[in-house]
N, C-alpha and C positions, 0 to 999 in steps of 0.2 A: 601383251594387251589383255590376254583370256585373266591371268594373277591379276593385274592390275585392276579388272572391273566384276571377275566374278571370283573373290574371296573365298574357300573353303571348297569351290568344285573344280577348279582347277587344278591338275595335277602338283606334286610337287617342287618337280621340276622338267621342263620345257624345252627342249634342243634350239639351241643359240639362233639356229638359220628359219625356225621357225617365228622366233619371238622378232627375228629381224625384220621377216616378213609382214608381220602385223604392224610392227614400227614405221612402215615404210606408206602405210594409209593415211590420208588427210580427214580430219573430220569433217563431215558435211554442214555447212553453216546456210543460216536461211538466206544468207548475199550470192550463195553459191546457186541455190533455185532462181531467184530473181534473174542472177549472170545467165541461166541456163532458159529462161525462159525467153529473153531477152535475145538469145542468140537464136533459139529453137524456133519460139512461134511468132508467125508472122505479122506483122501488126495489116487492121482493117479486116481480121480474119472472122468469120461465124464463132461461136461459139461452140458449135456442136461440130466443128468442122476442125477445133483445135485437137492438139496432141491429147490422148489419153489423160496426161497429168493435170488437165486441169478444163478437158471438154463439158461439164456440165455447170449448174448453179451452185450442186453442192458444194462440190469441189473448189468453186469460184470462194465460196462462202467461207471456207475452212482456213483457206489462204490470208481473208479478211479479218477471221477472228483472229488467227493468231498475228496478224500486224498490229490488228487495235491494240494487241496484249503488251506485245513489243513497243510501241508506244507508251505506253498507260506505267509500264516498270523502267523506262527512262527517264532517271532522276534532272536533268540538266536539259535547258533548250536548246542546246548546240548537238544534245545527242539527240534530242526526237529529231529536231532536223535533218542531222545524219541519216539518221534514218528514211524521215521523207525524201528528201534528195535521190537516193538511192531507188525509187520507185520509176525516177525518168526515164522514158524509152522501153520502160515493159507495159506489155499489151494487156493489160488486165482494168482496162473500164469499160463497163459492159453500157451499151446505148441503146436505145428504145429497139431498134429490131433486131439484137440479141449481135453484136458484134463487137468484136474485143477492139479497142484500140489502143494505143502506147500514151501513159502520160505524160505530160509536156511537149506533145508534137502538133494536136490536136485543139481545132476550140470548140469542144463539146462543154457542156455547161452544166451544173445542177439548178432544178428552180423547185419550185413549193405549186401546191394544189391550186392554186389559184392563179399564177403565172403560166404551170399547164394548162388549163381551163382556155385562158386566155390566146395561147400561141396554138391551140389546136389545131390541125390541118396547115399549118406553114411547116418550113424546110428548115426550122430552129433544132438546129443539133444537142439532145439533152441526153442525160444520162437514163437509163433503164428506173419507172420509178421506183420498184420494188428493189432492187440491188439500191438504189440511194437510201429507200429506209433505214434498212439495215445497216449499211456501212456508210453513214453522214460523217461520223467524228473523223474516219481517216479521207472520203471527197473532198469534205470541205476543206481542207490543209493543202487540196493538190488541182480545185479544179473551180474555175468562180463562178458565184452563184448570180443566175439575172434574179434582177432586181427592181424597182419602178423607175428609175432611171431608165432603162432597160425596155421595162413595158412602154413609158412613155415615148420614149425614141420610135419604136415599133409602131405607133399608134400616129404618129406625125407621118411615119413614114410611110405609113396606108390610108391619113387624110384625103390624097389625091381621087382615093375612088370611092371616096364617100362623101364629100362636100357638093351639096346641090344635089345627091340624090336622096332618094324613099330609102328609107331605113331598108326593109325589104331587098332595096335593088343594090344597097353598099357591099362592101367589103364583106367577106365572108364570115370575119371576124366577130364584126356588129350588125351583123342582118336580121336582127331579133330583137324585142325590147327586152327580151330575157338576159342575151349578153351582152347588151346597154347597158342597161341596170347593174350587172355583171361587173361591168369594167366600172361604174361608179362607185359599187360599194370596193371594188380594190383599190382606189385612187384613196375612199375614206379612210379605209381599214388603214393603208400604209402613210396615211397625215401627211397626203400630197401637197396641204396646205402651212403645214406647221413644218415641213423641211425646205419651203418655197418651191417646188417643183413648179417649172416653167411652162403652164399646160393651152399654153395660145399657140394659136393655127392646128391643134387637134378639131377632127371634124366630128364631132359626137354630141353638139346640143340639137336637138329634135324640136322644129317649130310644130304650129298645130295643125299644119298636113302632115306632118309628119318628116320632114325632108332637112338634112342633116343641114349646121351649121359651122362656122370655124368657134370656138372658145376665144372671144375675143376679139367677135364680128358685129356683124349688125344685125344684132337680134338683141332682145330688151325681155327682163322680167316684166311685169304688169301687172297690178289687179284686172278682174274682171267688166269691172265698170272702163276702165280708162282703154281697153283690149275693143269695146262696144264700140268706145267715145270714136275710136280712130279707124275701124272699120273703112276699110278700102282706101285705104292713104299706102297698103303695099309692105310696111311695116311687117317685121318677122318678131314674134313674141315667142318667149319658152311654152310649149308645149307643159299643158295643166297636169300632166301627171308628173313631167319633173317637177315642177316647179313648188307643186302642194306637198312636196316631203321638205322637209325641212333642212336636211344634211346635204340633199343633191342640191338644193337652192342655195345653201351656204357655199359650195362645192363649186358654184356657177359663179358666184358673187366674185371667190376666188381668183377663178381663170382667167375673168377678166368681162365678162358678162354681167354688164351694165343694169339698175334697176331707171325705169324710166322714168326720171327726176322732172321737175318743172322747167329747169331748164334747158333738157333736153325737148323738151314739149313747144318750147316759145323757139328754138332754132329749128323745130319741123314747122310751125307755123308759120314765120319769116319767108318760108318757102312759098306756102299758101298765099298769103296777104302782102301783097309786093309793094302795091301803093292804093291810091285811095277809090273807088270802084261803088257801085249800085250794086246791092246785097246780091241782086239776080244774077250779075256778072262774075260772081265767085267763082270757083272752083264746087264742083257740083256734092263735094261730101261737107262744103260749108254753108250752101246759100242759102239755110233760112232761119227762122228766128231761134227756133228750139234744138238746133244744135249750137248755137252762138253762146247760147244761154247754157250749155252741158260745159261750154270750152271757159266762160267765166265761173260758172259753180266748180269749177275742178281746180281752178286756179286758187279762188276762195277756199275751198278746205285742205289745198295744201300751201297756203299761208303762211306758215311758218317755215318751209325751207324758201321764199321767198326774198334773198338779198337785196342790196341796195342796189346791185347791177341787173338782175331780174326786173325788179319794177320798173329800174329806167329804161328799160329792155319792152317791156310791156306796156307802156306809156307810149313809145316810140311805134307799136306798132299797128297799122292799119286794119283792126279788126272789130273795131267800136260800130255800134248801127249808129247812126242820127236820125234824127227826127225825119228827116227826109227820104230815109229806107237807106241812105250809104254805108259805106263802113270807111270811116275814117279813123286817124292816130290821135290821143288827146294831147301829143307834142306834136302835132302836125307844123311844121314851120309857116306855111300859109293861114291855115285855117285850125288851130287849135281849138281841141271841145270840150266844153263844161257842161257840168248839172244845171237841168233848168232848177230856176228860183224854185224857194217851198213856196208852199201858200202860205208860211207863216212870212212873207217880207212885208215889210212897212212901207207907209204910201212914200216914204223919204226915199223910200231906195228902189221906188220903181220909176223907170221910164218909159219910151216910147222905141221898138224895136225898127229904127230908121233900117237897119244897113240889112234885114232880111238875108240873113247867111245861114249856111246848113252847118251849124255850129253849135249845136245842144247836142246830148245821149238820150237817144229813144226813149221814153218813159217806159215800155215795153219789157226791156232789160233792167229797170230799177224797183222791181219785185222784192220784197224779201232780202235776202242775205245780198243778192245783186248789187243792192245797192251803197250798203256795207263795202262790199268788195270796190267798187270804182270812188267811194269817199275817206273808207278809211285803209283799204289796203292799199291803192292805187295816189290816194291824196285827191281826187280830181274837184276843184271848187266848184260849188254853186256861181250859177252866172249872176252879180252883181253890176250896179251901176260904175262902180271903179273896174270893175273885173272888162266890162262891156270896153268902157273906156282904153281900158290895158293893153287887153289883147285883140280888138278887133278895128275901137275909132281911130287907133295910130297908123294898123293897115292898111285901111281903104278908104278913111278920108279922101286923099286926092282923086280917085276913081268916081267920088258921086258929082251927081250935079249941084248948082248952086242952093237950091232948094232944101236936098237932104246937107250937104254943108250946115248951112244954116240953123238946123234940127240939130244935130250934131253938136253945134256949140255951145246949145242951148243947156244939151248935157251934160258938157262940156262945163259952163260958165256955174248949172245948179255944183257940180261937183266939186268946185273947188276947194275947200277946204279939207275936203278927202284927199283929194287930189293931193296937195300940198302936203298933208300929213304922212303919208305914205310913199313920200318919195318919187310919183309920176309922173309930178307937175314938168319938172325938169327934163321929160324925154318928149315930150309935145312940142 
């Protein structure tokens, strides 16, 4: 062995039982450490409580650099893996309170700055993060990394002690706007929205007390005016400091967190406005003229997401004032309401108002754009002598007495030619 590895200092020649001797050694192979560590130390064991051979960091480290190396000069995937394989059941992954464990026995984990951040103060078994710096290329080959998957799951799974509470009073996790905020910009950073992460029943949208919500509850984006308009209807709105950044507000749209659309507006209303009622009998955050007048202007300037089913929706429901201070539907099946006549009608088309019914729109509400809104968003006609005829003399004709009858046909009789052109004559 001496000839064979130290050339020119070895003697010349070497007595048989000596060089047999030396033949009779195995060379030490780095499979042979692993075997020996493997056998040696114990797994779940400190670090500074291991064998000599490998009780500190450095030591730990020295091991790590020559496996990266041993990787990195194996030409063939079937040999690096050899190699990893071979790393199963030795105690050499160091975790946050400095303890060796055995890989592949184990579900310690690696994560990144941000998913520590995140898992701080739980019982989430990770790797040491300074030993993961440095030796990432051979962990990651042997130990899996959390991920938003991961975070999310975590986050579902601590909704229970943060829905309905004060931010302050939730989960450890998120008891701060700071690691609020926190956990949205990791949701953004990892395009929780562009790999569809499933982020409903998370309790992390903050109304404006502050008090957590589910993502995909019943709470509503809003501007500021419509947030005013609905004032004590009980209504949970996103909280203005999410909602004015533009990424968390995307972020929410996402989740599953509604912006409060018209239609949603006329389905809380329906609530309000049940049937037809004296303005003062309302519901006390509706009953007077200038909030009536906030719920048609808001309908008017958003006009345009206004469908063909909204308006029949809106037509339909009980929240018109009339002249007589009611709030009725302008498809009321009894008592449907029109625009009073303009001033501009012709003496042809005026009558005599026999049947005194609480059947006009308050002039009140037909201000301005108001009026706009219930003639051309709404459709609602002006009350006309066929119109009168239409929808009210075929009502309640039978109900007057002889008298007004009489007035009536009178109406009736000037009308006919309208009558007949239009199609009426024949439902009389």
């Amino acid at each position: 062995m001496t000839e064979d590895y130290l050339p020119g200092i070895a003697p010349v020649s070497i007595p048989e039982k000596i060089k047999d001797f030396f033949n009779n050694f195995h060379t030490f192979y780095f499979q042979d450490y692993l075997r020996y560590l493997k056998k040696e130390i114990p797994d779940e064991i400190s670090l500074s409580d291991a064998p000599a051979i490998i009780n500190n960091r450095k030591k730990l480290d020295a091991v790590f650099y020559y496996m990266a190396k041993t990787v990195a000069k194996e030409k063939t995937i079937t040999g690096k893996n050899s190699f990893l394989n071979s790393l199963d059941g030795v105690p050499l992954c160091l975790d946050m309170d400095e303890e060796l464990y055995a890989f592949g026995k184990h579900s310690i984990s690696l994560a990144g700055e941000y998913e520590r951040n995140i898992l701080k103060g739980t019982d989430e078994w990770l790797v040491d993060e300074a030993f993961q710096s440095k030796h990432y290329d051979i962990l990651e080959k042997k130990l899996k990394k959390i991920n938003i998957v991961n975070i999310v799951d975590y986050l579902k799974e601590i909704s229970p002690e943060c829905k309905g509470k004060l931010i302050e009073k939730a989960h450890f996790s998120v008891n701060s706007w700071k690691k609020l905020t926190y956990i949205y910009d990791y949701l953004i950073k990892n395009k929780a929205s562009d790999i569809k992460i499933n982020l409903k029943g998370i309790a992390l949208c903050p109304d404006e007390s502050e008090i957590l919500h589910e993502f995909g509850g019943n709470i509503y984006l809003a501007y500021s005016d419509l947030r005013k308009l609905l004032d004590g209807t009980g209504l949970a709105f996103v909280n203005t400091k999410i909602q004015t950044d533009q990424e968390y507000s995307r972020l929410l749209s996402y989740s599953g967190i509604k912006w409060f659309t018209p239609s949603i507006m006329i389905s809380l209303l329906q609530n309000y406005f049940t049937e037809r009622m004296p303005l003062n009998s309302a519901h006390i955050i509706f009953n007077n003229i200038e909030k009536l007048k906030e719920i048609y202007e808001y309908f008017y300037k958003n006009k345009q997401s206004l469908g063909k089913t909204e308006r029949e929706n809106l037509r339909k429901l009980p929240f018109v004032l009339t002249e007589k201070g009611n709030l009725g539907a302008i498809d009321d099946k009894d008592l449907p309401l029109l625009l009073p006549p303009g001033a501009d009608i012709s003496n042809d088309e005026q009558f005599q108002d026999v049947l005194k019914l609480d059947n006009l729109i308050n002039s009140q509400i037909l201000e301005g754009d108001l009026r706009d809104f219930f003639e051309d968003t709404l459709k609602v006609e002006r009350l006309s002598r066929i119109g009168y005829i239409k929808e009210y003399i075929i009502r309640y004709y039978e109900d007057q007495c002889d008298d007004a009858k009489l007035k009536l046909l009178h109406i009736i009789k000037d009308s006919y030619s309208q009558l007949k052109k239009y199609g009426v004559l024949e439902k009389l």
